[in-house]
C-alpha positions as CSV (number, residue, x, y, z in Angstrom):
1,X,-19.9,-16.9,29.5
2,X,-18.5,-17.9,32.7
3,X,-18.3,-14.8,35.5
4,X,-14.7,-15.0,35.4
5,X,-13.8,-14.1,32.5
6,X,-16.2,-10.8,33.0
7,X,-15.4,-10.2,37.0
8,X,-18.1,-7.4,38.1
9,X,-19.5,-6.6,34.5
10,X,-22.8,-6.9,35.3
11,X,-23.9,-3.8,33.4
12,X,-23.3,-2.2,29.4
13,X,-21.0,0.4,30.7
14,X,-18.5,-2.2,33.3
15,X,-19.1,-4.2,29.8
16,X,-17.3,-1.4,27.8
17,X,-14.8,-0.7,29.9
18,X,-13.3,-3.9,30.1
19,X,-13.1,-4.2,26.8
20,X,-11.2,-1.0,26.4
21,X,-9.0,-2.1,29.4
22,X,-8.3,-5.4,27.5
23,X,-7.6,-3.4,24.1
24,X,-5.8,-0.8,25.7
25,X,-3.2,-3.5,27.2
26,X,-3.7,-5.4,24.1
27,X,-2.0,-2.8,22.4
28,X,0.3,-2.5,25.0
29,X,1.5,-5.9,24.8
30,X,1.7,-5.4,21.0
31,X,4.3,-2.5,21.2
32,X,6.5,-4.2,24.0
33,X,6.9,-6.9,20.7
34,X,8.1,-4.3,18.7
35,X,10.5,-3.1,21.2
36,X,11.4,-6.6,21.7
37,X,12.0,-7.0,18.4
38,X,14.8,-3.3,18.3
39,X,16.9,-4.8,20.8
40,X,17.0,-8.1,19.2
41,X,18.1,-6.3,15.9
42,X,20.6,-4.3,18.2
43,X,21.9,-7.4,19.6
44,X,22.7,-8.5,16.0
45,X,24.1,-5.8,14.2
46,X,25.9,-5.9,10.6
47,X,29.2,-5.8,12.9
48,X,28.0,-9.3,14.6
49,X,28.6,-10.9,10.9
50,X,31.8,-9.0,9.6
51,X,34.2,-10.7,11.9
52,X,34.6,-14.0,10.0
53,X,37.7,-14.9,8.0
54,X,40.2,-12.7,6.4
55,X,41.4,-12.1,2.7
56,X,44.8,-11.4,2.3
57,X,44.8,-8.0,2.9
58,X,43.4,-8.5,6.3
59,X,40.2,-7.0,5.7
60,X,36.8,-9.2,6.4
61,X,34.7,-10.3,4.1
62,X,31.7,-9.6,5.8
63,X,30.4,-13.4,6.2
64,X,30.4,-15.6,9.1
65,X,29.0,-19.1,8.1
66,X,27.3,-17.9,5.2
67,X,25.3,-14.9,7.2
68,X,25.1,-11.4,5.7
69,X,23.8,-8.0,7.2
70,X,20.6,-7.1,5.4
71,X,18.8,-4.1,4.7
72,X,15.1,-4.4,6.8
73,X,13.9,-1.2,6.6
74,X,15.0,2.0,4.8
75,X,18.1,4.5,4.0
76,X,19.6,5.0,7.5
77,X,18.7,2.3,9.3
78,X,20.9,-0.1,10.4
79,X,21.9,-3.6,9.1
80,X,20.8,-6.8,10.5
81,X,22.6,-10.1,10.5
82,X,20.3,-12.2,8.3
83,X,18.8,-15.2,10.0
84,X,18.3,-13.0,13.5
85,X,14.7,-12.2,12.1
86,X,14.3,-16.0,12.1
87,X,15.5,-16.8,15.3
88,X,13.2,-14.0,16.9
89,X,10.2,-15.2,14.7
90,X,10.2,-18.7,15.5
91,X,10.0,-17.9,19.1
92,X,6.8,-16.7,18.4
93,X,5.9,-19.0,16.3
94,X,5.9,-16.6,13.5
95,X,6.7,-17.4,9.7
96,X,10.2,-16.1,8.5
97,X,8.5,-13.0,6.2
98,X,6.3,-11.8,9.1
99,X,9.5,-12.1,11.3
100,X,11.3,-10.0,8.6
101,X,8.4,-7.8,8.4
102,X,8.1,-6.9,11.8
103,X,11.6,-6.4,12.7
104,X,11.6,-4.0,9.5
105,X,8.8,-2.2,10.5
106,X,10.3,-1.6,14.2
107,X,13.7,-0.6,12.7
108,X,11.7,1.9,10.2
109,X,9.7,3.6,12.9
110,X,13.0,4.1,15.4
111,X,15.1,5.1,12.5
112,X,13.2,6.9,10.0
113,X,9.5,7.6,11.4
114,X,11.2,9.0,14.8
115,X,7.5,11.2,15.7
116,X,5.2,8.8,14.4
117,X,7.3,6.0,16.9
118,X,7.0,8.5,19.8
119,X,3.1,8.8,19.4
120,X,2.5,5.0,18.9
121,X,5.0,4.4,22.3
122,X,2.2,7.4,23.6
123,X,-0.6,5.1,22.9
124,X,-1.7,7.8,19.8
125,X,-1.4,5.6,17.2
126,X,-2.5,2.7,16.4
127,X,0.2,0.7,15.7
128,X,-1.3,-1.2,12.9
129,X,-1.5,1.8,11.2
130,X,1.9,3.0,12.2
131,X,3.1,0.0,10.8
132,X,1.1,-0.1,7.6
133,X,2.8,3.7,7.2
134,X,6.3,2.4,7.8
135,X,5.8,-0.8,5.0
136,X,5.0,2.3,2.8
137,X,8.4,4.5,3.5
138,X,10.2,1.8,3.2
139,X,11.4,2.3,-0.3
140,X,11.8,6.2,0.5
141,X,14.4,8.5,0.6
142,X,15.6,8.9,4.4
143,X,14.6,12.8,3.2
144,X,11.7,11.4,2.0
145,X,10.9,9.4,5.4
146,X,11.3,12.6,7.2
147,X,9.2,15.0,5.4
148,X,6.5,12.0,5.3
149,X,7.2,11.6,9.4
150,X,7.0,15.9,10.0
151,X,3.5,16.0,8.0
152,X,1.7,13.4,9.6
153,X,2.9,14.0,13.3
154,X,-0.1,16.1,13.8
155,X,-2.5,14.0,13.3
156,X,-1.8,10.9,12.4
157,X,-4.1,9.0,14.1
158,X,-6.8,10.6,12.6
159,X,-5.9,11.3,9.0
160,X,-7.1,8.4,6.6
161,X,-5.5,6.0,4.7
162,X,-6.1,7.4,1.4
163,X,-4.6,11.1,2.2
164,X,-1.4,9.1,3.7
165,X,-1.0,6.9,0.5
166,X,-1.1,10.3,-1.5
167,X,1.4,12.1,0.9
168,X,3.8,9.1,0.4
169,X,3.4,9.6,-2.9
170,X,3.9,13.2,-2.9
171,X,7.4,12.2,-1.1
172,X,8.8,10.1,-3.3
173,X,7.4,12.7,-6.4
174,X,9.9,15.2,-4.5
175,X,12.6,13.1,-2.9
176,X,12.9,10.6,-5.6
177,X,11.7,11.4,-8.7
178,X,13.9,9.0,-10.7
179,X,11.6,6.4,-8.9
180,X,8.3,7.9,-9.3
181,X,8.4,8.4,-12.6
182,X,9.5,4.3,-13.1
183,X,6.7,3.9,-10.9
184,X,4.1,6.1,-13.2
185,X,5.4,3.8,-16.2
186,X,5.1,0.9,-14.9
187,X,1.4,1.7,-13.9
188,X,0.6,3.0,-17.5
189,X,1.9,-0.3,-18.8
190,X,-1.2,-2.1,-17.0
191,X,-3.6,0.0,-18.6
192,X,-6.2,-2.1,-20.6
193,X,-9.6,-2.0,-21.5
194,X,-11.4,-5.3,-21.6
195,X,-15.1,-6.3,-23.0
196,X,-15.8,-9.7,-22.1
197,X,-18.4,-10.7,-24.6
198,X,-17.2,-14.4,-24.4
199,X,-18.3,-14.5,-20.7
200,X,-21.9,-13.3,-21.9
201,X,-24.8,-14.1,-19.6
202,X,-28.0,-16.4,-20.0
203,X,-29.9,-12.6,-20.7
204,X,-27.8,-11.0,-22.8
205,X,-25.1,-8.9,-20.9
206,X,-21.4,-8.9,-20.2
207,X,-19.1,-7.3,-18.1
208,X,-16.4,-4.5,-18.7
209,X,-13.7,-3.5,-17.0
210,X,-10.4,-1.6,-17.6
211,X,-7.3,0.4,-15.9
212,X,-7.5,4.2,-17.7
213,X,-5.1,7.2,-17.8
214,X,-6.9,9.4,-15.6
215,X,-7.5,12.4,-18.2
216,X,-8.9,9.4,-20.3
217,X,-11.1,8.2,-17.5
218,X,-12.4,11.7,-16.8
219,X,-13.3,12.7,-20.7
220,X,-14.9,8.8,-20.5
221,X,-16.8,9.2,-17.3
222,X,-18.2,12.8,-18.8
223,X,-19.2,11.5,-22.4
224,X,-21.5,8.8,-20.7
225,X,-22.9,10.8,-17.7
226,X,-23.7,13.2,-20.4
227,X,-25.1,10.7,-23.1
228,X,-27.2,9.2,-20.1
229,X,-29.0,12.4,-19.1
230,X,-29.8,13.3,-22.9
231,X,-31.5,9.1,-22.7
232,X,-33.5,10.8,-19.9
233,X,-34.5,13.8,-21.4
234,X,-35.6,12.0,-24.5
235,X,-38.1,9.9,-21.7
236,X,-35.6,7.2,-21.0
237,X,-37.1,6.0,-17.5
238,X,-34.1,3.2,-16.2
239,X,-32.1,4.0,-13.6
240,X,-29.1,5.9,-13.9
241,X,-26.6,2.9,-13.7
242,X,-28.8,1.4,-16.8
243,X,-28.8,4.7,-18.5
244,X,-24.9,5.0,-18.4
245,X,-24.7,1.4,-19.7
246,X,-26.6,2.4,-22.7
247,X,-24.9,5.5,-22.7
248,X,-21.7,3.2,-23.5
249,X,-23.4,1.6,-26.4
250,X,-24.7,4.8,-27.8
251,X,-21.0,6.6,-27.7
252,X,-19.9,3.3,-29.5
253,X,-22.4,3.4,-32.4
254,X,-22.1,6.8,-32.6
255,X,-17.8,6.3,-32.9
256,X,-18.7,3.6,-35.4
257,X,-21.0,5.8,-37.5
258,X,-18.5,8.5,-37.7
259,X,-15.8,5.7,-39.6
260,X,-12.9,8.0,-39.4
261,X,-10.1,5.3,-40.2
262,X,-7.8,6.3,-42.7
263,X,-8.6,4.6,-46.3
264,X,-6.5,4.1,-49.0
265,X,-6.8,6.4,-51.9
266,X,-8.6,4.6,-54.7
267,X,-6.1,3.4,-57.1
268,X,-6.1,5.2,-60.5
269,X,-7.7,3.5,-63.3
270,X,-6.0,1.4,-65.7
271,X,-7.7,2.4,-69.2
């Protein structure tokens, strides 16, 4: 490594803290591109393509060259003329969708995630994560936004991912409900359970998989964890992991054993 790319790192710690400068303005830089990117959308507004040509009432019909104003982010934030994402991106050699993404996520976190801007402008939060958050609220209420943006101000930066995919999900349970519950049926449509016993290996095993309702999952998950500690008290000496896989088998057998279909009454006989 040549000494200037390091100048007067010559121990762990002058190591360190370059790195952290070079992050720190890293991070800097990255912001500046995001506020780059809300004048850019301010300096093509939906206005900037609703002066084309008139209908006979005099009224505009909102295209100039075949340009709309699109939605990029949420309820409540402003309209963009469609191809200034493009424009922006190709100056930094971006594709069109991460063009469209990022100017999205800059109008969604000026608009609608007003806090959660102010502590990423701060140097809080990261904005990756700022922006992950703000692909999420997208589809949100502008109610919904806020109460999302309120909760997390506190800590933010520290909360993880999981907790802020629930809280989102919490916001759109209480803000839009309509959505949510399209959203719960759409995910019960991909349950499935799957046994793969085409796919079986050289020794003799195959692999299962499967997408449960979680009250399902739960009376699932107990059933085996309880028929693999009965395999252990009977002197089973596997591991657990083996022990719940014969656990499956055992619940199976014992299902099959049990032959509760319905049959058909026997006919009566015919003398």
């Amino acid at each position: 490594m040549a000494d200037s790319e390091l100048p007067d790192c010559d121990t762990p710690a002058a190591v360190l803290a370059f790195a952290q400068r070079r992050r720190a303005a890293a991070q800097r830089a990255e912001i500046g591109v995001l506020e780059a990117a809300l004048v850019w959308a301010s300096m093509h507004p939906e206005e900037s393509v609703s002066t084309g040509s008139t209908d006979g009432a005099g009224s505009t019909n909102g295209l100039v060259f075949g340009e709309l104003a699109v939605p990029l982010a949420g309820e409540g934030a402003p309209l963009v003329a469609e191809f200034a994402p493009i424009e922006f991106g190709a100056a930094l050699g971006m594709s069109t969708d991460s063009a469209r993404a990022l100017v999205g996520d800059a109008l969604e976190l000026a608009h609608r995630l007003t806090r959660t801007w102010k502590l990423v402008r701060a140097g809080q939060v990261p904005l990756w994560k700022a922006r992950r958050l703000a692909q999420l609220t997208t589809t949100l209420p502008l109610d919904g936004a806020d109460f999302v943006d309120r909760q997390l101000a506190a800590f933010v930066g520290r909360i993880g991912w999981a907790a802020i995919e629930r809280l989102v999900d919490q916001a759109r349970v209480m803000f839009d409900p309509e959505a949510a519950e399209k959203d719960r049926l759409a995910a019960a449509d991909g349950r499935r359970f799957d046994v793969h016993t085409r796919e079986a290996t050289h020794d003799g095993t195959v692999h299962v998989e499967g997408v449960l309702d979680l009250a399902d999952a739960l009376d699932l998950d107990t059933a085996i964890r309880q028929g693999a500690e009965e395999l252990a008290a009977l002197g089973a000496t596997e591991s657990v992991d083996v022990r719940r896989s014969m656990a499956a088998g055992e619940l199976a057998r014992r299902q099959l054993a049990f032959d509760l279909r319905a049959r058909p009454a026997t006919a009566p006989r015919r003398w």
